[in-house]
N, C-alpha and C positions, 0 to 999 in steps of 0.2 A: 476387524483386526488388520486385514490390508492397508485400508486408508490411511492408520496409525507408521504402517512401515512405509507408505508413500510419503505421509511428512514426512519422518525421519530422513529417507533418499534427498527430498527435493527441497524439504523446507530448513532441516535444522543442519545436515551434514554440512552443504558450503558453505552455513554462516562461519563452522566449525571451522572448515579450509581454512577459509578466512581470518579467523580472530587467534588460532594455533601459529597462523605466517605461512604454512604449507603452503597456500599460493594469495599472493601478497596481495594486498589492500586496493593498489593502484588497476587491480584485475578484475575488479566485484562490479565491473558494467558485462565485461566477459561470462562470471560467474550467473550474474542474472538472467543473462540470454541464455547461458544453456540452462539451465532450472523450467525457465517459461518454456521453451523449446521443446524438455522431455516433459513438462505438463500438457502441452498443446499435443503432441505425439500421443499420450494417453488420452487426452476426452478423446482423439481420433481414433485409436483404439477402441476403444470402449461405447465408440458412437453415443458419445452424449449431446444431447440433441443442442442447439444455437443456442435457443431460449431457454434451456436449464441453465446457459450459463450467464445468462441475462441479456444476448445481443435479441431485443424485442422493443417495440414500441407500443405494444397495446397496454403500457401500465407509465406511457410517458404523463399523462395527464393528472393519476391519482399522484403519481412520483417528486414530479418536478419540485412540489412546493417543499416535502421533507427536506429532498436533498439541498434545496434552494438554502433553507434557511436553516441547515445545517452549514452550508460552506458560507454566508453571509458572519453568521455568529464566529465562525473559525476563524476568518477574516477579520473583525471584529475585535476576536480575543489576541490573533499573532499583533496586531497593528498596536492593542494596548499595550500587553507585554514589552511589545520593542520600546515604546516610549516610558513605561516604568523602569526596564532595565539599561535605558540608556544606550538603545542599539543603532547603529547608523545604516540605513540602505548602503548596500556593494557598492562600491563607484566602478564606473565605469560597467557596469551590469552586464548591459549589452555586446561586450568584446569575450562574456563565461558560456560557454559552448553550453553548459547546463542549463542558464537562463535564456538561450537561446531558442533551442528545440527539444533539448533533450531530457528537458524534464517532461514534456507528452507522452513518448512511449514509454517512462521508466516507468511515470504514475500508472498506465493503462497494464502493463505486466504486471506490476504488484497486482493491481487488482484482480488479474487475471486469476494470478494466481492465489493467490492469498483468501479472496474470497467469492468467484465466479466458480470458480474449479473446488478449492478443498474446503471452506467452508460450507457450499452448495452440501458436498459429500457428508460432511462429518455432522451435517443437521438430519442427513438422515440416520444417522448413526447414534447419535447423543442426543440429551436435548438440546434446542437451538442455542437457548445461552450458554451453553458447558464448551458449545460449538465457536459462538463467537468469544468469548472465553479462551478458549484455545488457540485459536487463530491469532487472534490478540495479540495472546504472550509471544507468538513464532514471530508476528508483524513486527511489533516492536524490538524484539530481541534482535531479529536483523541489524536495527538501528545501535545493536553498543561498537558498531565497528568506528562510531562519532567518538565514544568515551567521554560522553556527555549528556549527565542525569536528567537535564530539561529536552534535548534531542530524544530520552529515552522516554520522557514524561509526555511529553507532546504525543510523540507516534502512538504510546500506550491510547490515551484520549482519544486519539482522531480513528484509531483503529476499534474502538470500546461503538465510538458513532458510526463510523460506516458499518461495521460488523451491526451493528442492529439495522438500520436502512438497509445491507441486502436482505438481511434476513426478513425484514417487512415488504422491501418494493424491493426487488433484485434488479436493477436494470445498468447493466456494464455501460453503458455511454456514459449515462447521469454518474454513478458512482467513480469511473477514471474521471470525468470533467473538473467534479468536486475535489478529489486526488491532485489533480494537475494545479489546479488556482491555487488551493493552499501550500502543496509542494514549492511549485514557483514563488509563491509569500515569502516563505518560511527560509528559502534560500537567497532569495533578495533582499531582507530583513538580517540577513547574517544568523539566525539561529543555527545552520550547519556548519560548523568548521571546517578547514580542508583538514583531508585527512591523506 
């Protein structure tokens, strides 16, 4: 039952912040950092060990090729998409502070938290898919702060696949790297609107 009040704190309350206005839209890189912040203060808490949370290398070699051909396909499907739906690459890309760096640690915290931290958890708790399941729906749900059903369809997908890859190979490198490539895609392709 904890775990379920831990989402609710960390996972579902700021989206609330959030999407209510209480604290505004243009604040949700603020609001992230502290979410990850009091998730990382709790595994410290609660000394949960590295490698529960998937910082390990001894599963890089069974790993690599899921997650490989997980992000190749994701890749694959954003680059089709754009071209069916007539999407143009950002211009000037390189001058978007997001395309710049700042989609590496956003990808790496999601995942921290989303599925290294309460995923990890809530598979001991449920079964794993009720688990990734659940996660899922928090993952994506984050995402209606875009207010846009493919931004909401997408995250659902990509979060349905990584939540299965941790849940078979957990390993926090390979899953934020996977994160970052197609994040960086998907906001180079124009799929994210400003918001």
């Amino acid at each position: 039952m904890k775990v379920f009040i831990k989402l609710l704190i960390f996972l579902v309350f700021p989206v609330l912040l959030l999407i209510s206005g209480v604290v505004p839209v243009n604040q949700r890189l603020i609001v992230l950092l502290i979410m990850i912040l009091g998730i990382v203060v709790m595994a410290i808490i609660e000394r949960v060990p590295v490698q529960t949370l998937g910082f390990r290398v001894d599963n890089l070699k069974e790993a690599i090729i899921p997650y490989g051909v997980f992000t190749v396909l994701g890749v694959l499907f954003l680059v089709g998409l754009s071209f069916g739906l007539n999407k143009q690459p950002l211009p000037n890309w390189w001058t978007l502070i997001h395309l710049q760096w700042l989609f590496l640690p956003i990808s790496a915290f999601q995942e921290f938290g989303y599925r290294a931290y309460f995923q990890t958890k809530l598979q001991k708790t449920v079964n794993p898919y009720l688990a990734i399941f659940i996660i899922t729906i928090l993952y994506s749900g984050m995402h209606i702060l875009w207010k846009n059903p493919l931004v909401l369809a997408m995250s659902f997908f990509g979060g349905l696949g990584w939540g299965y890859l941790w849940y078979k190979h957990p390993n926090f490198y390979l899953i934020s790297l996977s994160h970052s490539i197609l994040n960086f895609l998907a906001v180079y392709l124009g799929f994210f609107p400003k918001i």
